[in-house]
PDB file of N, CA, C and O in Angstrom, chain B, residues numbered from 101:
ATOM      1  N   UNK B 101       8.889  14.220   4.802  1.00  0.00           N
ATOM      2  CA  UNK B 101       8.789  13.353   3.624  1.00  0.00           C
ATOM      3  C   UNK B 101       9.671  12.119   3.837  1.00  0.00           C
ATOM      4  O   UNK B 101      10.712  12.099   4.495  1.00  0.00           O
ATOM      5  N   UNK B 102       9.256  11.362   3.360  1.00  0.00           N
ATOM      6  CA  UNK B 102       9.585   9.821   3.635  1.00  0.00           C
ATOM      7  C   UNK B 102      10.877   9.572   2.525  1.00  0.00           C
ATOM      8  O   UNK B 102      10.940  10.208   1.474  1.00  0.00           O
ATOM      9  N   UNK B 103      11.774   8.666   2.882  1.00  0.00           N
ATOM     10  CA  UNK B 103      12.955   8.767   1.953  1.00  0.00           C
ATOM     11  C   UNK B 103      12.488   6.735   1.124  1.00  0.00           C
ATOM     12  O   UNK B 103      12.346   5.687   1.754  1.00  0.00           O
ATOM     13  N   UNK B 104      12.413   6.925  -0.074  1.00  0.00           N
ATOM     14  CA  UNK B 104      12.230   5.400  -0.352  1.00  0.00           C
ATOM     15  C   UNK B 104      12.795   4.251   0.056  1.00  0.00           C
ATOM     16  O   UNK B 104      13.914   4.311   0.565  1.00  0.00           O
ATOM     17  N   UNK B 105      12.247   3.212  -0.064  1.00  0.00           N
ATOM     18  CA  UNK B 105      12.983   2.027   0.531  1.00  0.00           C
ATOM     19  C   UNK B 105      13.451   1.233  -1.050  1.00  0.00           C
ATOM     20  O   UNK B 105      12.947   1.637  -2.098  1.00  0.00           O
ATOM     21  N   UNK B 106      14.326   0.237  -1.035  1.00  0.00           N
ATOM     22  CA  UNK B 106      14.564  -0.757  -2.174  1.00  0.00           C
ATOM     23  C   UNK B 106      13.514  -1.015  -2.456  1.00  0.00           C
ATOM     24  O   UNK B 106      13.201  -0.747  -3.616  1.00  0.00           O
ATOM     25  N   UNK B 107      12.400  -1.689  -1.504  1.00  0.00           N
ATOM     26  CA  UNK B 107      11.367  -2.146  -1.700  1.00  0.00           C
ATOM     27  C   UNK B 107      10.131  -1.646  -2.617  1.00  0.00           C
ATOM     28  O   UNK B 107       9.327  -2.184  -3.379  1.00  0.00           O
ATOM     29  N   UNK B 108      10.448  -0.088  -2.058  1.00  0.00           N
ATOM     30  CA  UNK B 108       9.282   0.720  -2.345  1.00  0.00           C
ATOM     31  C   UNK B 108       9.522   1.151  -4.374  1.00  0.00           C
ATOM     32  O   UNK B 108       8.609   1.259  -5.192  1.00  0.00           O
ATOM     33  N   UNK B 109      11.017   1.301  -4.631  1.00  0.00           N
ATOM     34  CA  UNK B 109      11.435   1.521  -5.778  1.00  0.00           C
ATOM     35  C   UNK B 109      10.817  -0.210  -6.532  1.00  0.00           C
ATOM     36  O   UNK B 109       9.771  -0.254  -7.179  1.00  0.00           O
ATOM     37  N   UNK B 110      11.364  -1.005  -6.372  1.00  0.00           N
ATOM     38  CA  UNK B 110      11.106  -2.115  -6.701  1.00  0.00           C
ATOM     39  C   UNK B 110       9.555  -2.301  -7.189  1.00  0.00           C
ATOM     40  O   UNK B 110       9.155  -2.699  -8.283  1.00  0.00           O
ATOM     41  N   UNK B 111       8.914  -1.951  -6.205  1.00  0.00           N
ATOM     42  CA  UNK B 111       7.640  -2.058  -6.364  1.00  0.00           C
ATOM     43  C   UNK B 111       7.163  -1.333  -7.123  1.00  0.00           C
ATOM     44  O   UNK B 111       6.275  -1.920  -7.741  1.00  0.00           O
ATOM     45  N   UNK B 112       7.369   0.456  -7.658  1.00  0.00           N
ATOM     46  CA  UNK B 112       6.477   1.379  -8.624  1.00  0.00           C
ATOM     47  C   UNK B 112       7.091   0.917  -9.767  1.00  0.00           C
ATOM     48  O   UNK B 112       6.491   1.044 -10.835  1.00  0.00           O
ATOM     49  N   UNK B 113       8.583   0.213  -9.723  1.00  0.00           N
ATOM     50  CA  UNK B 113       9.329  -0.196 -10.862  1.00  0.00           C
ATOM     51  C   UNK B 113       8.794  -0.883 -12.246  1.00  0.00           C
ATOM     52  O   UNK B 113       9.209  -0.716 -13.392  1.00  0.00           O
ATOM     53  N   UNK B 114       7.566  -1.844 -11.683  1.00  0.00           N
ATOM     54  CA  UNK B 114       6.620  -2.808 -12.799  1.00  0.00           C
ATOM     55  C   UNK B 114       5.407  -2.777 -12.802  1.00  0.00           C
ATOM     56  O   UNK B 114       4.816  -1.880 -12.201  1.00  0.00           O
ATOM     57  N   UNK B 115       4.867  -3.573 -13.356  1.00  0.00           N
ATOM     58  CA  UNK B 115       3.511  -3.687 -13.236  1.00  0.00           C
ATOM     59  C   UNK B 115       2.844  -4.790 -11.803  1.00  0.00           C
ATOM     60  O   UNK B 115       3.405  -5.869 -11.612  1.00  0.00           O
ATOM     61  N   UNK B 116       2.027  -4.501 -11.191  1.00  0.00           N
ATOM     62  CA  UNK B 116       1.824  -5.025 -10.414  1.00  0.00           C
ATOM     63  C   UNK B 116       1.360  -6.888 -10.109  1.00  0.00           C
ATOM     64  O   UNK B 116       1.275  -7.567  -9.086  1.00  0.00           O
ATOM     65  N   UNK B 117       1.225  -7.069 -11.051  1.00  0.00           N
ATOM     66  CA  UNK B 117       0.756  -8.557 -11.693  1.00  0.00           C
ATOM     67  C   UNK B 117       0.120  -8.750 -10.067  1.00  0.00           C
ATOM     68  O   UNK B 117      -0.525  -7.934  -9.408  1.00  0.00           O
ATOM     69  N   UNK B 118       0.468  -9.854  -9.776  1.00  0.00           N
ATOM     70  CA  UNK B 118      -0.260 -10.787  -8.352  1.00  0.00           C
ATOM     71  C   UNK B 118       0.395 -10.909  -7.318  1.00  0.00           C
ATOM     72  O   UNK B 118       0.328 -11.980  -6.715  1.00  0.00           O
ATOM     73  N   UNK B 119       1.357  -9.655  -6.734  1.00  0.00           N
ATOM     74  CA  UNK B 119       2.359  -9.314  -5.737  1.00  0.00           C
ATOM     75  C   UNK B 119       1.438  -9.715  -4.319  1.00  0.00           C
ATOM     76  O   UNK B 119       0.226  -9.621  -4.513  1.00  0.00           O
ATOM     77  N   UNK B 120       1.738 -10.038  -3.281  1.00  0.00           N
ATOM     78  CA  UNK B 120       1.299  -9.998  -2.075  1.00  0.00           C
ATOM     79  C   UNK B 120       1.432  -8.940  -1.485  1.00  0.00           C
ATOM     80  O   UNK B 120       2.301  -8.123  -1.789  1.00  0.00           O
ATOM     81  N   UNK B 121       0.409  -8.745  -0.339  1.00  0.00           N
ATOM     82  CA  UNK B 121       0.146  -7.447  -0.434  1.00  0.00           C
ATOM     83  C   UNK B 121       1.336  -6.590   0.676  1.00  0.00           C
ATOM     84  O   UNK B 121       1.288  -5.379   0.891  1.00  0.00           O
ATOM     85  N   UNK B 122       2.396  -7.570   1.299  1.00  0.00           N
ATOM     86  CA  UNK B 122       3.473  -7.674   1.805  1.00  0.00           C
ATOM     87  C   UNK B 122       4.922  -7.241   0.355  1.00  0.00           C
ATOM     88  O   UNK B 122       6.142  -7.174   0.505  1.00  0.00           O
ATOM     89  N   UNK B 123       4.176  -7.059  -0.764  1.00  0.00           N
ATOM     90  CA  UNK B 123       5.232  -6.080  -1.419  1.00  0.00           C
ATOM     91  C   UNK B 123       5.269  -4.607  -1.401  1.00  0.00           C
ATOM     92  O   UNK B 123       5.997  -3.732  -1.869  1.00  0.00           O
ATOM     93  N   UNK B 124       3.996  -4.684  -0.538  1.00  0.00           N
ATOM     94  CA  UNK B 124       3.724  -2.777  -0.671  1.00  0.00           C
ATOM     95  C   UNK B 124       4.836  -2.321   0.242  1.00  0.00           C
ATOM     96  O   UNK B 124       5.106  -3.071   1.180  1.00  0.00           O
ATOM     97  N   UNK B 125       5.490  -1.251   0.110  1.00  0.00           N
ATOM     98  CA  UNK B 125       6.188  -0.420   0.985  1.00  0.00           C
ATOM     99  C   UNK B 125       5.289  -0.565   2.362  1.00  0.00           C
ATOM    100  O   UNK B 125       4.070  -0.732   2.397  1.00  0.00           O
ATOM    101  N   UNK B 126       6.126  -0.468   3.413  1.00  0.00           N
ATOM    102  CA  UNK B 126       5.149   0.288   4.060  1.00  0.00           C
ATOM    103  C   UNK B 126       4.341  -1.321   5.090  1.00  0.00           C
ATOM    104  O   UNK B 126       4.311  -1.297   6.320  1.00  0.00           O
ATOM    105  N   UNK B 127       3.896  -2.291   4.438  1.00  0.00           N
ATOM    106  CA  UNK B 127       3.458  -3.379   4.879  1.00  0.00           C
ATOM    107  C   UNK B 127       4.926  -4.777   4.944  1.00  0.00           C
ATOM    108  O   UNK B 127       5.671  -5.360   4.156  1.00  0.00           O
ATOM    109  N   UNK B 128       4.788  -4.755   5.653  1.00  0.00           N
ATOM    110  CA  UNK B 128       5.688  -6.187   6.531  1.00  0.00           C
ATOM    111  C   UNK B 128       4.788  -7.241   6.700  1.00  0.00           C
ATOM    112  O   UNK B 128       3.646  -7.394   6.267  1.00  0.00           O
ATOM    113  N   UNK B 129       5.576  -8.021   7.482  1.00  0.00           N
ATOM    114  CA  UNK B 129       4.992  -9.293   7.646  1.00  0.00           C
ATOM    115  C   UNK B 129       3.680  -9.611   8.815  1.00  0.00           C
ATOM    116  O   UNK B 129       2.963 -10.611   8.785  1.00  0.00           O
ATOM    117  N   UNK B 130       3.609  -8.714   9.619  1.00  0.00           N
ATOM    118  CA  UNK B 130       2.575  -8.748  11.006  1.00  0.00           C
ATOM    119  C   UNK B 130       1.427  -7.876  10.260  1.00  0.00           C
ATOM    120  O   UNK B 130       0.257  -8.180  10.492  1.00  0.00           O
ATOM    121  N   UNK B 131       1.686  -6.898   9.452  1.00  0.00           N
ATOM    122  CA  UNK B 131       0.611  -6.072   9.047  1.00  0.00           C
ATOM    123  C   UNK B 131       0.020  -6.883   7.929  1.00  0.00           C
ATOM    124  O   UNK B 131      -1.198  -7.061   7.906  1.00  0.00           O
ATOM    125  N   UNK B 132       0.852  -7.420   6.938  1.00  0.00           N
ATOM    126  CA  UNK B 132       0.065  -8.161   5.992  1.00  0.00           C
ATOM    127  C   UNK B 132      -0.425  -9.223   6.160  1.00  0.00           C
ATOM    128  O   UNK B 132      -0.933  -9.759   5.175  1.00  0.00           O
ATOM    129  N   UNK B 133      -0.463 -10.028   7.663  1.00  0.00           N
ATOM    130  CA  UNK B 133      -1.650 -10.770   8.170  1.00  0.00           C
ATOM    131  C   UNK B 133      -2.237 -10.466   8.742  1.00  0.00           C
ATOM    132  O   UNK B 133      -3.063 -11.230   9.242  1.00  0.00           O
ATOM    133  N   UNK B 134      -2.184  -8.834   9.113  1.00  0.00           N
ATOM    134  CA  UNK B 134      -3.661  -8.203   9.438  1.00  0.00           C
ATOM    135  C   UNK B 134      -4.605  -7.986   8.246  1.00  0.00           C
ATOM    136  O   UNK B 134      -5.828  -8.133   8.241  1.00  0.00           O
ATOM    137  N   UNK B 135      -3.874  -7.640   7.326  1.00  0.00           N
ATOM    138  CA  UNK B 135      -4.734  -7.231   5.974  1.00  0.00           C
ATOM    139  C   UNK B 135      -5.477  -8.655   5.296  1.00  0.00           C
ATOM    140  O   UNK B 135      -6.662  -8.901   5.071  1.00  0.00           O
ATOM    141  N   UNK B 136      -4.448  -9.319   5.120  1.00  0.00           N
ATOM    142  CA  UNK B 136      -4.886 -11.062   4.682  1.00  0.00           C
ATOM    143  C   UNK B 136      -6.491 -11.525   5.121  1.00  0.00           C
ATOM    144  O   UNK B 136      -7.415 -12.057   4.507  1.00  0.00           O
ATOM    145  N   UNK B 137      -6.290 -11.001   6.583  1.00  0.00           N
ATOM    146  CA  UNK B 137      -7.098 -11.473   7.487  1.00  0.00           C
ATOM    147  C   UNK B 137      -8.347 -11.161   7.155  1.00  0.00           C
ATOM    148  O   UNK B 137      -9.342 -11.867   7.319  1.00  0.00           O
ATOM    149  N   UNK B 138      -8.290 -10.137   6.704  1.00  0.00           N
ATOM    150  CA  UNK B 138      -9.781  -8.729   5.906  1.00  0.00           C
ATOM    151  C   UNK B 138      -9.842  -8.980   4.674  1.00  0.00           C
ATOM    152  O   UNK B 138     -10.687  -8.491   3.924  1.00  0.00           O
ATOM    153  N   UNK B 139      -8.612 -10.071   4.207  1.00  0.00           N
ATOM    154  CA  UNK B 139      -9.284 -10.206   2.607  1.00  0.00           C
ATOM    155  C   UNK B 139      -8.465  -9.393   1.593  1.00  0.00           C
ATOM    156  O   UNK B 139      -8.745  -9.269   0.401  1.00  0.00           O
ATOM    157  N   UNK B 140      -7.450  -8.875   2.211  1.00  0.00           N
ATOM    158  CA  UNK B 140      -6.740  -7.688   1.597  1.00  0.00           C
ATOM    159  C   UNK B 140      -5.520  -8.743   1.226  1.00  0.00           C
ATOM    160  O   UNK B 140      -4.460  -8.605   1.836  1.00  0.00           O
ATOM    161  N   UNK B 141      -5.620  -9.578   0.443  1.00  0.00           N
ATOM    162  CA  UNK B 141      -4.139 -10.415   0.510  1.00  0.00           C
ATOM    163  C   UNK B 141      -2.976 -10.334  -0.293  1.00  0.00           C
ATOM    164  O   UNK B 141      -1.894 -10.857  -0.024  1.00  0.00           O
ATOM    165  N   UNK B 142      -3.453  -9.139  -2.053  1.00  0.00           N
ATOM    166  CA  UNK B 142      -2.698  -8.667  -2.340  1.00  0.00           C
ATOM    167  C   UNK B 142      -2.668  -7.781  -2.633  1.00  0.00           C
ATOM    168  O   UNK B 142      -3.705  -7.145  -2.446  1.00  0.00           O
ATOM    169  N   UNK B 143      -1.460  -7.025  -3.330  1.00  0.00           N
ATOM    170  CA  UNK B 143      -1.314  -5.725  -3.625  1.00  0.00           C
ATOM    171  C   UNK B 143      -2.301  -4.913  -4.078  1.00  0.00           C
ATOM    172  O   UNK B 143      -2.667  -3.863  -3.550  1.00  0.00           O
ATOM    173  N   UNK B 144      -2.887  -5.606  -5.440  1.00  0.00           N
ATOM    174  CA  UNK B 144      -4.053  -5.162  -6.629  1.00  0.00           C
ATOM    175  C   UNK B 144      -5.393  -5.371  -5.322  1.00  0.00           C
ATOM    176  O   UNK B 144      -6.329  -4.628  -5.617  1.00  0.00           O
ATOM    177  N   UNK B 145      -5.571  -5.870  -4.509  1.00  0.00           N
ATOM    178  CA  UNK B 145      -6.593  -5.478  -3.494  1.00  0.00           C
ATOM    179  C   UNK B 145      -6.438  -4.670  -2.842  1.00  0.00           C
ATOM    180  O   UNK B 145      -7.527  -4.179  -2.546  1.00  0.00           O
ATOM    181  N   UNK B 146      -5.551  -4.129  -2.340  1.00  0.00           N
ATOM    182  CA  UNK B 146      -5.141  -2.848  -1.559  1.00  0.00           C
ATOM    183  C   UNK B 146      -5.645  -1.595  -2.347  1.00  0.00           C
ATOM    184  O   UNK B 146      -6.493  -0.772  -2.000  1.00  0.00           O
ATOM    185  N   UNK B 147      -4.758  -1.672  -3.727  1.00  0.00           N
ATOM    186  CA  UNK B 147      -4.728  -0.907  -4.943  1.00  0.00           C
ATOM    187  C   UNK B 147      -6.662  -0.319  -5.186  1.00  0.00           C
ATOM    188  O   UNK B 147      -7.158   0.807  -5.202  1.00  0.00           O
ATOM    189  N   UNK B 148      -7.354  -1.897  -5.358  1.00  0.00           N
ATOM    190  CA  UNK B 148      -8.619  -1.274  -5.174  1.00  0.00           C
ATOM    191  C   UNK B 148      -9.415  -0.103  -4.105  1.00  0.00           C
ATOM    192  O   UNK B 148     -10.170   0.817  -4.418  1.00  0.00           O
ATOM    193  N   UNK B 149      -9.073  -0.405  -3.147  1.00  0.00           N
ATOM    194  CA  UNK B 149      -9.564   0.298  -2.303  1.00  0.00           C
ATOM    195  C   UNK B 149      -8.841   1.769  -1.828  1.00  0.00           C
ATOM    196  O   UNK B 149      -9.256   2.734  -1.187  1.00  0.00           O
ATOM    197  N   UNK B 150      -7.659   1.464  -2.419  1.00  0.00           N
ATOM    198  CA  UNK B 150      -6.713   3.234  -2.523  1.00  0.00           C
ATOM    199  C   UNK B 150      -7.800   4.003  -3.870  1.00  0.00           C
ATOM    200  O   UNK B 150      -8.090   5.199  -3.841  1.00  0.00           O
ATOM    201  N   UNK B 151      -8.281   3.047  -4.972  1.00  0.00           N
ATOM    202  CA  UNK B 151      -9.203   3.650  -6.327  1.00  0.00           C
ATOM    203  C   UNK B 151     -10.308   4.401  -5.570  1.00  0.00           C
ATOM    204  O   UNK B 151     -10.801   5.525  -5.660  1.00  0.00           O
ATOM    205  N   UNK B 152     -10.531   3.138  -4.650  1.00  0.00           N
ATOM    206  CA  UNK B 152     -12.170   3.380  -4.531  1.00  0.00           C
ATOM    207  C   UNK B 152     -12.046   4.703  -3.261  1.00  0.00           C
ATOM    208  O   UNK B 152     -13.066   5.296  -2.908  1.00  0.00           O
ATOM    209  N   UNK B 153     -10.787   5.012  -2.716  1.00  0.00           N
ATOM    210  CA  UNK B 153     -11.257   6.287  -1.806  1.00  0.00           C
ATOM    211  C   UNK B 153     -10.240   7.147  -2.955  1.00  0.00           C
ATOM    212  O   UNK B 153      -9.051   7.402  -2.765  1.00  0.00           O
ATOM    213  N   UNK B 154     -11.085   7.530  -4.243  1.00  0.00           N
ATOM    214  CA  UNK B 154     -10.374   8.458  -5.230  1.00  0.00           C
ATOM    215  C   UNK B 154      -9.004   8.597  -5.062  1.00  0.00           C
ATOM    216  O   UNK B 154      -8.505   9.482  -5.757  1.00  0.00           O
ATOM    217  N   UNK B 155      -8.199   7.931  -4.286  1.00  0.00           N
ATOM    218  CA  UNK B 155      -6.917   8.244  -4.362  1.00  0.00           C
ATOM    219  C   UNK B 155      -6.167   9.852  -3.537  1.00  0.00           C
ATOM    220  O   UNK B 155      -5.227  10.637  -3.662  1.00  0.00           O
ATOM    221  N   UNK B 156      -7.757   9.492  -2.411  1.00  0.00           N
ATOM    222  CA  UNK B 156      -7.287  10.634  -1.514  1.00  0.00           C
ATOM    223  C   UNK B 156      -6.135   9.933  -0.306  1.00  0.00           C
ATOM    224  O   UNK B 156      -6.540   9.126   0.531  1.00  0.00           O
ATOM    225  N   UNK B 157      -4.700  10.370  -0.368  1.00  0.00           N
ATOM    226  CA  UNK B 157      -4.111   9.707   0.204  1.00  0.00           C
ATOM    227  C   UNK B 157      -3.918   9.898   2.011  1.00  0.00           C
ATOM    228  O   UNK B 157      -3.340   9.088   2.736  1.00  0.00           O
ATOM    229  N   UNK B 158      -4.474  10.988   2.385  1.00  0.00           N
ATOM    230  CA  UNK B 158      -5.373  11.076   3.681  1.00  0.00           C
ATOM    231  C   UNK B 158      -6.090   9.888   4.156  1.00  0.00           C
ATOM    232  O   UNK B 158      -5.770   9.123   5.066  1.00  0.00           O
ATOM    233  N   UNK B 159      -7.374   9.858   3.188  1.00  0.00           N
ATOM    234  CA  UNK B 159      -8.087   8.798   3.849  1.00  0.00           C
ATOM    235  C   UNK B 159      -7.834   7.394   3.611  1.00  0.00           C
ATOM    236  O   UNK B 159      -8.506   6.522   4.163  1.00  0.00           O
ATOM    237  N   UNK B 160      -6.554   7.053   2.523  1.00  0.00           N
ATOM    238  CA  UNK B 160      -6.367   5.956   2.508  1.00  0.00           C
ATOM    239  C   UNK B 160      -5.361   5.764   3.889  1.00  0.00           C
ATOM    240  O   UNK B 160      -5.452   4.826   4.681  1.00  0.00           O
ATOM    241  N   UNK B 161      -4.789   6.422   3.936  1.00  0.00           N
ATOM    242  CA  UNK B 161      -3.716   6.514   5.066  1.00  0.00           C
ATOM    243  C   UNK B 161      -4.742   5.995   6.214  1.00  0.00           C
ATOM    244  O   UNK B 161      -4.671   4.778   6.386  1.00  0.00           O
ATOM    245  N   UNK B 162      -5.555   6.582   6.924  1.00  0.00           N
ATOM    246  CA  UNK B 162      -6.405   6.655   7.624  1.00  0.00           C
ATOM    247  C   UNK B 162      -7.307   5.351   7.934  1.00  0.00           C
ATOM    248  O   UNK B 162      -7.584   4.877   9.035  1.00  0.00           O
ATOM    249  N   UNK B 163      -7.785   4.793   6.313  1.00  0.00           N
ATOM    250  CA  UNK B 163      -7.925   3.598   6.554  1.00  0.00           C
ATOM    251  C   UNK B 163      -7.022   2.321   6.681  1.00  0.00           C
ATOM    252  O   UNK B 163      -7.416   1.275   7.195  1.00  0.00           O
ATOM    253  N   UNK B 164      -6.032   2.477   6.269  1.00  0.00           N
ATOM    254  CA  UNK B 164      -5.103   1.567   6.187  1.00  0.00           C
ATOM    255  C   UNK B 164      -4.790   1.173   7.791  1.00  0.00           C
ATOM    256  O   UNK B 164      -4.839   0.005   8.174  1.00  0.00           O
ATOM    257  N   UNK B 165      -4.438   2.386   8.747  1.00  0.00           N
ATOM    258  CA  UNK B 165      -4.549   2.770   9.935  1.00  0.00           C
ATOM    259  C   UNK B 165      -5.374   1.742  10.731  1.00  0.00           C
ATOM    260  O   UNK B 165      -5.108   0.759  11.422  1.00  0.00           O
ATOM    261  N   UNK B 166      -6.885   2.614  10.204  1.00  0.00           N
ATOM    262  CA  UNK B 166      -7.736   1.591  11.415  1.00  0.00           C
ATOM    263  C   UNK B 166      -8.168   0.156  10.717  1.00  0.00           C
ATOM    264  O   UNK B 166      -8.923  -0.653  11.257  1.00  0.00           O
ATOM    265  N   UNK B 167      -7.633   0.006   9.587  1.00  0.00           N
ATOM    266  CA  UNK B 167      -7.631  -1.679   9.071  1.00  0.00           C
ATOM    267  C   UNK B 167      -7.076  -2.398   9.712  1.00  0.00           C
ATOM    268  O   UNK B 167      -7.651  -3.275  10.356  1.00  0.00           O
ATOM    269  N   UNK B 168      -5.571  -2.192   9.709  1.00  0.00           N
ATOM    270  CA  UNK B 168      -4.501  -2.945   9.982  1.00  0.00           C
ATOM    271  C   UNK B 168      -3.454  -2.758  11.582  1.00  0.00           C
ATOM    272  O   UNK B 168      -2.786  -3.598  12.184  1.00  0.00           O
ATOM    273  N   UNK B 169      -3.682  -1.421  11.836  1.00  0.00           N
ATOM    274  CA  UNK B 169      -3.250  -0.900  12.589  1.00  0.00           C
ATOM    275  C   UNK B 169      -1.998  -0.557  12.587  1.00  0.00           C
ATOM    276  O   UNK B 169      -1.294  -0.713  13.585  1.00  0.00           O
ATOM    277  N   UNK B 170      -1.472   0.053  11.252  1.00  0.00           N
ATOM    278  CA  UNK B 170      -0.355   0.609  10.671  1.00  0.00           C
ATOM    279  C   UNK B 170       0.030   1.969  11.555  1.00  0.00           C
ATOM    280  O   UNK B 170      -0.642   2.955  11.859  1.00  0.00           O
ATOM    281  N   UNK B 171       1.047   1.687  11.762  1.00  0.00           N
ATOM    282  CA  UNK B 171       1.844   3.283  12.310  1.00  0.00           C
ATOM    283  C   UNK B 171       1.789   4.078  10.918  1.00  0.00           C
ATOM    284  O   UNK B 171       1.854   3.770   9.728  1.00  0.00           O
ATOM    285  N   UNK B 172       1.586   5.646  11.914  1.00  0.00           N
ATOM    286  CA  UNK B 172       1.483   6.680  10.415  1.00  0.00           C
ATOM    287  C   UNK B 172       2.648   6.728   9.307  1.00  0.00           C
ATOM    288  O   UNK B 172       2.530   7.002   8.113  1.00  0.00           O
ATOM    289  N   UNK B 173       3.841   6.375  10.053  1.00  0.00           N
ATOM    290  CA  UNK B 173       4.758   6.277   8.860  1.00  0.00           C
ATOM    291  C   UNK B 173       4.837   4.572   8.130  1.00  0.00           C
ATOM    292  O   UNK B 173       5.816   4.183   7.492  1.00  0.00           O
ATOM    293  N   UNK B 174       4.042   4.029   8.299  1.00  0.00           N
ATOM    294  CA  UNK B 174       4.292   2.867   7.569  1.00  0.00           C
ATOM    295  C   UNK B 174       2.622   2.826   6.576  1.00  0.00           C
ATOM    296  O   UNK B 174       2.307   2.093   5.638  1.00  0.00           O
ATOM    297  N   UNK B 175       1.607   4.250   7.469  1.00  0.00           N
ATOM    298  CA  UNK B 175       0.629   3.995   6.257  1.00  0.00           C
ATOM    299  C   UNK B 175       1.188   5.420   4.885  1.00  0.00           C
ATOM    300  O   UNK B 175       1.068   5.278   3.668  1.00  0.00           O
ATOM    301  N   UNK B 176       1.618   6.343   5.411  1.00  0.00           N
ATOM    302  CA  UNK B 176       2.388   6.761   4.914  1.00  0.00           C
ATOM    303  C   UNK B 176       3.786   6.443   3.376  1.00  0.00           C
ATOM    304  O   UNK B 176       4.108   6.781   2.237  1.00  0.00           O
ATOM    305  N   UNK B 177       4.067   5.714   4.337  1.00  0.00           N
ATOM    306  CA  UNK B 177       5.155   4.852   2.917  1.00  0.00           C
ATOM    307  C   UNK B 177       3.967   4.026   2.317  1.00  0.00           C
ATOM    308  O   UNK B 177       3.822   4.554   1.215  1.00  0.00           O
ATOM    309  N   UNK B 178       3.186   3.189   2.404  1.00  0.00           N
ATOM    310  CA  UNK B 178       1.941   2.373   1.790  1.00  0.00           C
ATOM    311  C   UNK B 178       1.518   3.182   0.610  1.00  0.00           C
ATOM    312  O   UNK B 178       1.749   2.953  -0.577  1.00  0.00           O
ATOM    313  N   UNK B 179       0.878   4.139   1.129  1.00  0.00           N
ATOM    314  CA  UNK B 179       0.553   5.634   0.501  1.00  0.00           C
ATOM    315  C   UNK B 179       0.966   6.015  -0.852  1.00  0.00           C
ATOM    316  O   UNK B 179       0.311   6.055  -1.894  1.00  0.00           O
ATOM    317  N   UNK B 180       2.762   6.414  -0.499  1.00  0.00           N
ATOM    318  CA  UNK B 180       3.293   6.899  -1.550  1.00  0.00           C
ATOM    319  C   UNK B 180       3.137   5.707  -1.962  1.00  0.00           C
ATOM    320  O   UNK B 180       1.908   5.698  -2.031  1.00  0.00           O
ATOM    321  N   UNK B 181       3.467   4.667  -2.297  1.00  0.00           N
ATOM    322  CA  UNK B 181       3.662   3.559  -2.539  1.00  0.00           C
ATOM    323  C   UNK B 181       2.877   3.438  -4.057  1.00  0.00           C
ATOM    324  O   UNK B 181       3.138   3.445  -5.260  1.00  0.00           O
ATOM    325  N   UNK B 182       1.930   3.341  -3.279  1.00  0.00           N
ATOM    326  CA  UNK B 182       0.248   3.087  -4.364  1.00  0.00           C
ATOM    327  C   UNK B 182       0.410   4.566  -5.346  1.00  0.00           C
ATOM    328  O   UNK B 182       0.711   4.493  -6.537  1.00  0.00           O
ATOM    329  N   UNK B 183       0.157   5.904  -4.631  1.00  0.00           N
ATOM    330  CA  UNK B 183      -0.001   7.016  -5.313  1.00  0.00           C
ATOM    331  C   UNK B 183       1.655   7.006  -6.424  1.00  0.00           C
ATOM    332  O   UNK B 183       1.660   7.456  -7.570  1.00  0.00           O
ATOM    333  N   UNK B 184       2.522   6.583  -5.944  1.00  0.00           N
ATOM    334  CA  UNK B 184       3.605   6.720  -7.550  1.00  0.00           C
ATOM    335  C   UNK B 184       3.617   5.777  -8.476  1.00  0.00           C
ATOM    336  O   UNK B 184       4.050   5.883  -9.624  1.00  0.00           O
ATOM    337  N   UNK B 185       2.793   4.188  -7.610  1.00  0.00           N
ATOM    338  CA  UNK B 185       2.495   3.497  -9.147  1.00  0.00           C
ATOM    339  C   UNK B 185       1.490   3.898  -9.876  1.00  0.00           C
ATOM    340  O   UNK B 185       1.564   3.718 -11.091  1.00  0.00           O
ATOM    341  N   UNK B 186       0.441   4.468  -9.365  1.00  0.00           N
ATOM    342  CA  UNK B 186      -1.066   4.900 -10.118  1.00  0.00           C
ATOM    343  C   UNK B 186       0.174   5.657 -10.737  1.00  0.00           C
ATOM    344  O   UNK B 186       0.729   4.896 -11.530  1.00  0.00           O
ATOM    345  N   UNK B 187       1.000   7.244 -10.641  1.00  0.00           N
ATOM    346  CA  UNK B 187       1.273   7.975 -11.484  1.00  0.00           C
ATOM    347  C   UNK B 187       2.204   7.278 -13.105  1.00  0.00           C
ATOM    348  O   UNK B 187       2.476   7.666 -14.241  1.00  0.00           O
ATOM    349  N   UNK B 188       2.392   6.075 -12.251  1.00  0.00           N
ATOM    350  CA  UNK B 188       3.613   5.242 -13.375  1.00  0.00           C
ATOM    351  C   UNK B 188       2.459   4.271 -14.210  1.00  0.00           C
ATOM    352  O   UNK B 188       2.323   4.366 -15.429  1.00  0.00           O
ATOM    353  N   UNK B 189       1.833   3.540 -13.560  1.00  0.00           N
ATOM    354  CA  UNK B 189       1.100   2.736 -14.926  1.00  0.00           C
ATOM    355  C   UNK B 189      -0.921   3.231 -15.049  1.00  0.00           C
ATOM    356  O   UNK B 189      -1.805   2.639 -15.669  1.00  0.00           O
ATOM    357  N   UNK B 190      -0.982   4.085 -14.466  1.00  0.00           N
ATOM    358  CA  UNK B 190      -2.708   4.397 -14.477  1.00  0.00           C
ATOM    359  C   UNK B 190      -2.888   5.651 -15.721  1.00  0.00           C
ATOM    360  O   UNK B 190      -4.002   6.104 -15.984  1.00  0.00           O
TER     361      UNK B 190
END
């Protein structure tokens, strides 16, 4: 189990308004111009597509993976990321 980052607290902390998608845990600066690149440019776009795979955090992991080419612990932290704000504002 993954131990949180500032970042990652910061982030389930509010509402997501129009964050880049470089506020997610988990995404830095080389990965979130891989994602950019696909159209993924912020958070609430990421967020969609964690909805749209039901919030199975396997296959979001998985895609995040062969999207971006995230190491498992950085799709991992992404992951929790998304799955403790859905539990905080969904």
């Amino acid at each position: 189990m993954l131990t949180t980052t500032q970042k990652h607290r910061d982030f389930i902390s509010e509402p997501m308004g129009d964050k880049a998608v470089t506020a997610l845990s988990g995404i830095g600066e080389i990965l979130g111009k891989k994602l950019q690149q696909q159209g993924f440019d912020k958070a609430y776009v990421v967020l969609g597509q964690f909805l749209l795979l039901r919030k199975d955090t396997e296959l979001f992991a998985e895609w995040l993976k062969d999207t971006s080419g995230a190491t498992s612990r950085q799709a991992e932290s992404c992951t929790l990321c998304l799955k403790e704000w859905c539990d905080a504002f969904l």
